[in-house]
C-alpha positions as CSV (number, residue, x, y, z in Angstrom):
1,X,136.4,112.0,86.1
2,X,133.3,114.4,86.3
3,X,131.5,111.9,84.7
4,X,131.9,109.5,87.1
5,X,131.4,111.5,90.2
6,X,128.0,112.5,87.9
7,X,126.8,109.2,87.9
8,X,128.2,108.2,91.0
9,X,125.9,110.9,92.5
10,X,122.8,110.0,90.3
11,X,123.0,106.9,91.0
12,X,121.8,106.8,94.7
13,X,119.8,108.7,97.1
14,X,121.5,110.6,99.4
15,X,119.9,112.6,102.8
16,X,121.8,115.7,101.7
17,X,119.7,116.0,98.4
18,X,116.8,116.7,100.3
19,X,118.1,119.7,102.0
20,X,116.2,122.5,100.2
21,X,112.7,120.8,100.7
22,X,113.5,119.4,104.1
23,X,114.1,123.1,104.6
24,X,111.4,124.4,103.2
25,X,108.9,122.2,105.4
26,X,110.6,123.5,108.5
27,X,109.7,127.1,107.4
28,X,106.4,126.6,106.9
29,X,106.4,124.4,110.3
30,X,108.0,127.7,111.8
31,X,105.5,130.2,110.5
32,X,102.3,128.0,110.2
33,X,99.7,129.4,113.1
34,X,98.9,126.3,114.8
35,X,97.8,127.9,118.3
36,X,98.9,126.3,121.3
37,X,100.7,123.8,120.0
38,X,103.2,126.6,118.2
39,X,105.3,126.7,121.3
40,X,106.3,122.8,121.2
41,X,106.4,122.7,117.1
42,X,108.8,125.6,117.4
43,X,111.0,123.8,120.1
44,X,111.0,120.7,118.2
45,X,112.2,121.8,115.4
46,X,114.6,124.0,116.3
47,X,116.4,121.7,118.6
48,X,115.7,118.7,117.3
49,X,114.6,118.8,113.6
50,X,117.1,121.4,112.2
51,X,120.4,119.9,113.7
52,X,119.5,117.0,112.9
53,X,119.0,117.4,109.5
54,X,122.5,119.8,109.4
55,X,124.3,117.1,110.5
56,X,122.9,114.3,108.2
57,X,124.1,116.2,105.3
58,X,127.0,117.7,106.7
59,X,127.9,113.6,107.6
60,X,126.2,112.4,103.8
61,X,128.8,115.4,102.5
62,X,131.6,114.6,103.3
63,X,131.2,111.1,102.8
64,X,130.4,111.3,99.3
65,X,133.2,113.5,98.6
66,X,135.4,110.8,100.6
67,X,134.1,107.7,98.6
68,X,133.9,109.5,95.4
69,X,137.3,110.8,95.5
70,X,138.6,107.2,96.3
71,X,136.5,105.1,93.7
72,X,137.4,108.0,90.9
73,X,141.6,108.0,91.9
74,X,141.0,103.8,91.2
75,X,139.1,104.6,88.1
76,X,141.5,107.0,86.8
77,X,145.0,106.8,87.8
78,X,146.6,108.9,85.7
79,X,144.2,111.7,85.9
80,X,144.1,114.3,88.6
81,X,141.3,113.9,91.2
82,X,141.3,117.5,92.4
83,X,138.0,118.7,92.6
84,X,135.9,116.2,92.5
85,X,134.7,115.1,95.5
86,X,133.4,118.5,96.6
87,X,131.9,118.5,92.9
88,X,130.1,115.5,93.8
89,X,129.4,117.1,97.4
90,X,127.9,120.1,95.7
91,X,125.8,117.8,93.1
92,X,124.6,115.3,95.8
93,X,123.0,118.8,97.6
94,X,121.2,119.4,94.9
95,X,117.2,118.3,94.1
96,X,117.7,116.2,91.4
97,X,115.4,117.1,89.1
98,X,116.8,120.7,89.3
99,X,120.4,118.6,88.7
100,X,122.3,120.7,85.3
101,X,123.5,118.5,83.2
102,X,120.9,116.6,83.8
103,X,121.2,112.8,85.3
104,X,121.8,109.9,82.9
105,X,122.0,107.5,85.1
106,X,118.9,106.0,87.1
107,X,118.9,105.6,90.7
108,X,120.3,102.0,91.5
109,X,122.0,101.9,88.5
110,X,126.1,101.6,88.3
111,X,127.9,104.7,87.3
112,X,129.9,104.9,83.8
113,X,133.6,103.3,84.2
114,X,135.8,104.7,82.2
115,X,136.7,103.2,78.7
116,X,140.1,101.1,77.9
């Protein structure tokens, strides 16, 4: 069942998996000396970049957790789906390069289905 919340994961792009850069670029916006223009760059991104960006992956979260917990209970019947939509929340946060194990699947492509 982790497999398939894996692949699931790796197999789309998702706002939340760009988190940690999208973060990083609002740092730098932040701390960057740009003069007079560091008032409105401040004011923009602090009430309108950040939030926005907290509640895309907040939304993207629990969404993926959601889908992936339904499509892995149809996959899997008899197994117990505990788990593994916030394990597919917590994967779809993550840069995907930096992903461990790494992705199998390509982006676009259909996740594994379980064998019969």
């Amino acid at each position: 069942m982790k497999r398939f919340a894996r692949d699931w994961v790796d197999s789309r792009r998702l706002p939340s998996q760009y988190f940690l850069p999208f973060s990083i670029a609002i740092l730098l916006l932040i701390y960057l000396p740009l003069g007079a223009a560091q008032q409105v760059v401040y004011f923009a991104v602090v009430t309108v970049m950040w939030p926005l960006m907290m509640v895309s992956v907040i939304l993207s979260c629990f969404w993926v957790a959601r889908t992936v917990k339904k499509q892995a209970i149809a996959a899997y019947p008899l197994e117990n789906p505990k788990g593994v939509g916030l394990y597919a929340a917590m994967r779809a946060m993550q840069i995907r390069k930096f992903r461990f194990p790494p992705p199998v699947v390509r982006v676009g492509e259909k996740p594994s289905l379980p064998r019969r």
